[in-house]
C-alpha positions as CSV (number, residue, x, y, z in Angstrom):
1,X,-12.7,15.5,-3.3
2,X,-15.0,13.0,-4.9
3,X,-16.6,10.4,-2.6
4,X,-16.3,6.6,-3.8
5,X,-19.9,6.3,-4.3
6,X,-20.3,9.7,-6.1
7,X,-17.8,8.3,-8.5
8,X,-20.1,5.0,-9.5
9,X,-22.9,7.6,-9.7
10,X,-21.7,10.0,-12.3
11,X,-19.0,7.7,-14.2
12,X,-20.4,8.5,-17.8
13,X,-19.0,8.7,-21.5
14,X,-18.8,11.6,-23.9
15,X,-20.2,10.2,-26.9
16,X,-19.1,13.1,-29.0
17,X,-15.3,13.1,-28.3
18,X,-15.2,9.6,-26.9
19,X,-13.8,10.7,-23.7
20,X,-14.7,9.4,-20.3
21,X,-16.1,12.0,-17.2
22,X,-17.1,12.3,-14.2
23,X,-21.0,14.0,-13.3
24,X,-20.2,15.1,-10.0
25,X,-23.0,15.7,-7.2
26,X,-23.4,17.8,-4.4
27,X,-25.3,16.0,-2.2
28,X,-22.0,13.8,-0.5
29,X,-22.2,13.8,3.1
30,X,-19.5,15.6,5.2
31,X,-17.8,12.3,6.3
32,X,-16.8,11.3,3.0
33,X,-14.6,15.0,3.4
34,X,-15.4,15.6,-0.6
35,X,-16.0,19.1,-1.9
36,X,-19.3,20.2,-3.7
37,X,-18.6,20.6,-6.8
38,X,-21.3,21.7,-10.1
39,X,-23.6,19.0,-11.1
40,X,-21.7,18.8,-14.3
41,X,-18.4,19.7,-13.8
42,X,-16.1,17.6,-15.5
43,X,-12.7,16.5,-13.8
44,X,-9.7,14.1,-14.7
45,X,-9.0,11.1,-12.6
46,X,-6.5,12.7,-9.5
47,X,-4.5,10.3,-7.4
48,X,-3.0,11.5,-3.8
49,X,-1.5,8.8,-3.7
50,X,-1.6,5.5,-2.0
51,X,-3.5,5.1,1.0
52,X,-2.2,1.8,2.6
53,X,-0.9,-1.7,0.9
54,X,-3.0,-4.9,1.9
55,X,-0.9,-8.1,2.8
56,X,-1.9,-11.8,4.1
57,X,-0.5,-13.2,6.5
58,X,-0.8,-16.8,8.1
59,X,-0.1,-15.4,11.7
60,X,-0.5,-11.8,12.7
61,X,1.5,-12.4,15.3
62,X,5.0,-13.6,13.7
63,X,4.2,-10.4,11.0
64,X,3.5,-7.9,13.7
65,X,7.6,-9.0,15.2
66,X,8.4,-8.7,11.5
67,X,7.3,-5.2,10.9
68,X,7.1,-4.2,14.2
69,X,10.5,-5.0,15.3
70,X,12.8,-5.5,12.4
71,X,11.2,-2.8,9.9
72,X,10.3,-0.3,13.0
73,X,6.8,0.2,11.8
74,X,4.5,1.7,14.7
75,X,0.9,0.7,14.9
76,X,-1.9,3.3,13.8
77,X,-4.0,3.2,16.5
78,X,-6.4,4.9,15.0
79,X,-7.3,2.4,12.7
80,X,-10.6,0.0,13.7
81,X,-9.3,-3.8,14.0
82,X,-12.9,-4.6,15.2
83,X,-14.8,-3.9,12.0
84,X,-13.4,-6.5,10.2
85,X,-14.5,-10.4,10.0
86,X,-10.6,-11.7,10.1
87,X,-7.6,-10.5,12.4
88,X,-5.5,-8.5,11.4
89,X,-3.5,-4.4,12.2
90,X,-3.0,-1.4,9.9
91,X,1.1,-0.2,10.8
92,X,2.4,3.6,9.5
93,X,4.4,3.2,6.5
94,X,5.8,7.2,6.9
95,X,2.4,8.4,5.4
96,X,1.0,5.2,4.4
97,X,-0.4,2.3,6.1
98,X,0.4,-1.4,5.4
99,X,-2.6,-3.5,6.4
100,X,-1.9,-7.0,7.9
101,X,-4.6,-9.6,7.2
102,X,-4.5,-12.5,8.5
103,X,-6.0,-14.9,6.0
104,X,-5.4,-18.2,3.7
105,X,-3.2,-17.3,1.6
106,X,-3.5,-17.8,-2.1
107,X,-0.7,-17.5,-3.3
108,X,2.0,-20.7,-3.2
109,X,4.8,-20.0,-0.8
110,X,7.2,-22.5,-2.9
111,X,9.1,-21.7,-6.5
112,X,8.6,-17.8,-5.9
113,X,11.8,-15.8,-8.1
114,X,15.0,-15.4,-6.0
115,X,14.8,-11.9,-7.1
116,X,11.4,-10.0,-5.8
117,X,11.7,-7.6,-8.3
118,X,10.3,-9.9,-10.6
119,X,7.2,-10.7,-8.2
120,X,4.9,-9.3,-6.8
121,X,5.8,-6.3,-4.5
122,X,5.4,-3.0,-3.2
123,X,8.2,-0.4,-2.5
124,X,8.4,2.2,0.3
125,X,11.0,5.0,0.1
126,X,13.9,5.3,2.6
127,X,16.1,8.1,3.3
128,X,19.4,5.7,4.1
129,X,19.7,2.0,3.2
130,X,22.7,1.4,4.9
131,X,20.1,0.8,8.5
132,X,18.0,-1.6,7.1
133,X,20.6,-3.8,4.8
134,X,22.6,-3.9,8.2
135,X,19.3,-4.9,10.1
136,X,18.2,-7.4,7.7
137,X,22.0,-9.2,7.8
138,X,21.9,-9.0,11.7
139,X,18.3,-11.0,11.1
140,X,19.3,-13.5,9.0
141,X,17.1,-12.2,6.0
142,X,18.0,-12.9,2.6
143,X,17.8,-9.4,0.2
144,X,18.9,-9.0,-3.1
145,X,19.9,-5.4,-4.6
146,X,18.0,-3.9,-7.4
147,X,19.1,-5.0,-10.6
148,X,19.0,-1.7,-12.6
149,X,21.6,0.0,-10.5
150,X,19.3,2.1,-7.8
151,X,20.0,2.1,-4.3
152,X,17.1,-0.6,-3.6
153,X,16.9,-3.9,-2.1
154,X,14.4,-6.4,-2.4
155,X,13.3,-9.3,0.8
156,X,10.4,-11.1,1.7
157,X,8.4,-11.4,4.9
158,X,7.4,-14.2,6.4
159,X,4.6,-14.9,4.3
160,X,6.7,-14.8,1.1
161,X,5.6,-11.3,0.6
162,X,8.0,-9.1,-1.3
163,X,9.3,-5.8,-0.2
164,X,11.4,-3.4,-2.4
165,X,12.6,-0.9,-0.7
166,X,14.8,2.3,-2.8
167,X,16.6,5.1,-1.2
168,X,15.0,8.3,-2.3
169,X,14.3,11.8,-1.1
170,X,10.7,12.3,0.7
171,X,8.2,12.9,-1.8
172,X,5.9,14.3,0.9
């Protein structure tokens, strides 16, 4: 693994085939959990995937009952709240984490699409849909089905954030 600042280090370009690489050092610190690699050793960009989503929200509060209660989502406790200058709580998203931050939001909570797929939004995979379309109806939340055809429904939080969220096999 290559640590963050290892990466603004070595980030360089090969002016002979015009193609970006990485100089990696060996000198990252055990914390970082990065492999020491050769000095040199060049190395496409690899994503693991996503690490965790970040979302505003006006009260943590009313979007802890929201994930917490209606989406099931369990607190990682092993997340610091602390280190932070603003409220907020990192929740398990099956391997992910969504981060709650309660902040101003920038974003206008009026004349948002109908239709969150055509906002902004994240997905999370689901092994059954059925659960949550009949927990979002007993809640009173407006969802809209995807409009290409896949098992995957759309809804907002209480912040106007978007959700998608598709039926799919796990992936991990």
């Amino acid at each position: 693994m290559i640590s963050h600042k290892q990466l603004l280090r070595g980030y360089g370009r090969s002016a002979s085939r015009g193609i970006r690489h990485l100089r990696v050092h060996t000198s990252c610190r055990s914390n970082f959990g990065c492999k020491s690699m050769a000095a040199e050793e060049t190395t496409s960009i690899s994503f693991t995937g996503v690490h965790h989503v970040a979302v505003i929200c006006k009260n943590l509060e009313e979007s802890m009952d929201f994930y917490q209660r209606i989406l099931g989502l369990p607190v990682n406790p092993d997340r610091p709240h602390d280190k932070l200058p603003y409220r907020g709580a990192w929740l398990m998203i099956g391997p992910e984490m969504v981060h709650l931050m309660e902040l101003p939001n920038p974003d206008p909570l009026e004349g948002r699409p109908e239709h969150g797929g055509r906002d902004r939004h994240f997905c999370a995979g689901i092994q059954c849909l059925r659960p949550l379309i009949a927990k979002l109806e007993a809640e009173g939340i407006k969802y809209t089905m995807s409009k290409s055809g896949r098992p995957a429904a759309f809804f907002r939080d209480p912040d106007m954030n978007t959700l998608e969220v598709v039926e799919i096999e796990p992936w991990r």
